[in-house]
C-alpha positions as CSV (number, residue, x, y, z in Angstrom):
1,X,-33.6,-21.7,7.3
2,X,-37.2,-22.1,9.1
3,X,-37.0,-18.5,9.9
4,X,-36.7,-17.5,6.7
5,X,-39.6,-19.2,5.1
6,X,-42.2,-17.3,4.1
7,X,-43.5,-13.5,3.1
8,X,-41.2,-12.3,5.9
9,X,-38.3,-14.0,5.0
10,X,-37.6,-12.2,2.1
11,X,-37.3,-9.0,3.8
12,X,-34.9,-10.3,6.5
13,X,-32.2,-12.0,4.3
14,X,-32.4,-8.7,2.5
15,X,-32.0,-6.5,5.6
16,X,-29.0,-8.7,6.3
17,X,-27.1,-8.4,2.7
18,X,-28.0,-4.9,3.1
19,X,-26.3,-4.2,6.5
20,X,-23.6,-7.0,4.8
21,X,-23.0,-4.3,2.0
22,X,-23.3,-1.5,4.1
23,X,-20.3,-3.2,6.4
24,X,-18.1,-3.8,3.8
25,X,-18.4,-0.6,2.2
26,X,-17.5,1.3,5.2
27,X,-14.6,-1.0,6.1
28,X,-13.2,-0.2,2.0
29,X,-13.3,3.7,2.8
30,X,-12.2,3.3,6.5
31,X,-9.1,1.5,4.8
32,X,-8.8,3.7,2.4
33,X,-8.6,6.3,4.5
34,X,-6.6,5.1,6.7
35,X,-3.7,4.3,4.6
36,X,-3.0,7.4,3.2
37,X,-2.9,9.2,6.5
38,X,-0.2,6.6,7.3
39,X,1.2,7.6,3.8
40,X,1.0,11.9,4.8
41,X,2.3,10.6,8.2
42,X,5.5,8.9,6.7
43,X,5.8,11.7,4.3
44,X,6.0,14.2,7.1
45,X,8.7,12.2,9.2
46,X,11.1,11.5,6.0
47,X,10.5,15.1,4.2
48,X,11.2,17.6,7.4
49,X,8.0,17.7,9.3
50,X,4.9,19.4,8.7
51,X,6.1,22.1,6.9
52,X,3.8,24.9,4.8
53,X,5.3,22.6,1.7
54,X,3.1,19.9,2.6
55,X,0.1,21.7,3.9
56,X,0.2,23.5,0.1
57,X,0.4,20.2,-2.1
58,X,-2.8,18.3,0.3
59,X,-4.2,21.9,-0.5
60,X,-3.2,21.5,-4.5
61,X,-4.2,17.8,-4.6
62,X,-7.4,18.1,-2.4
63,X,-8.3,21.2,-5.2
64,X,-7.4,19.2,-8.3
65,X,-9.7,16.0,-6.9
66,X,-12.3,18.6,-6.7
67,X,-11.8,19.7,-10.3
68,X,-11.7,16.2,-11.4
69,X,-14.9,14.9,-9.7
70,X,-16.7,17.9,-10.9
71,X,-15.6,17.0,-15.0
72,X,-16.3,13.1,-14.1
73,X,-19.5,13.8,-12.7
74,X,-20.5,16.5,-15.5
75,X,-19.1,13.8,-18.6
76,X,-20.9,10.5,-16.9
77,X,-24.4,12.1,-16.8
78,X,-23.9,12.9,-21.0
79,X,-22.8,9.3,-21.7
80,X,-25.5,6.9,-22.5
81,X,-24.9,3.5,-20.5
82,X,-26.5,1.2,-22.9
83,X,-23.7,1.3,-26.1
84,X,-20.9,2.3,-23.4
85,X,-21.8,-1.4,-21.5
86,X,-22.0,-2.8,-25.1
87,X,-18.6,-1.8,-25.6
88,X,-16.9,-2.9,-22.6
89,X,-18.6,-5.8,-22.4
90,X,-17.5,-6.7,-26.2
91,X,-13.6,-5.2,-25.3
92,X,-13.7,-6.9,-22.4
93,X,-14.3,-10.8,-24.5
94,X,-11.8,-9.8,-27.3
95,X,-9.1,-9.0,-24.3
96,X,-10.2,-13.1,-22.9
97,X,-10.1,-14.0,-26.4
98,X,-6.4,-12.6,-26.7
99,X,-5.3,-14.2,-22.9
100,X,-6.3,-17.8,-23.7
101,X,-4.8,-17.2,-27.4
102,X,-1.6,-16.3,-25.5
103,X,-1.5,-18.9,-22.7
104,X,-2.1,-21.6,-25.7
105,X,0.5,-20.2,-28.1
106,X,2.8,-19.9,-24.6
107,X,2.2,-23.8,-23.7
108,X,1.9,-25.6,-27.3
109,X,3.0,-28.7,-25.3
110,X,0.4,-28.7,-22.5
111,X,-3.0,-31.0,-23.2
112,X,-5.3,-28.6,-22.6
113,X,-4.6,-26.5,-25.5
114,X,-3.3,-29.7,-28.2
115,X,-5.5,-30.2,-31.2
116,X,-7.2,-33.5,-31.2
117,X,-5.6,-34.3,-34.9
């Protein structure tokens, strides 16, 4: 920790969770990628080979992605964040709420959810 004590050490922890980020990221969408050209791969073998089939629905799909991240990306720049965080934050305590509601009405007999009377 001695080395990063001071003005400098700021910078070089956050270099490091920077490259960290940068790792991680790249190893999701390496993944990502990777499994679904095992998935066309399998699809291939099981379905009769390469055939123009194929080749035509990765055409359709890799058009209809398109499409969609055009509208996504058209609809998100109109939506202000502030309410839409407001919301999901407030949805996203009622649905909590609603779980520990459930796990206590599911386990009247457990301790942790008795009344103290």
């Amino acid at each position: 920790m001695a080395g990063l004590s001071g003005p400098q050490g700021g910078q070089r922890a956050g270099a490091g969770n920077r490259l960290g980020g940068g790792a991680l990221a790249f190893l999701a969408v390496f993944r990502e990628g990777a499994e679904t050209v095992l998935f066309i791969n399998a699809l291939a073998t099981t379905e009769g080979g390469w055939s123009a089939g194929l080749f035509a629905g990765l055409a359709a799909a890799t058009a209809g992605l398109a499409v969609l991240f055009y509208f996504i990306n058209l609809i998100t720049r109109k939506i202000p964040l502030r309410p839409l965080f407001i919301i999901t934050s407030a949805f996203l305590f009622a649905m909590a709420i609603k779980f520990i509601a459930r796990r206590c009405r599911n386990s009247r007999n457990s301790r942790s959810c008795r009344s103290p009377n």
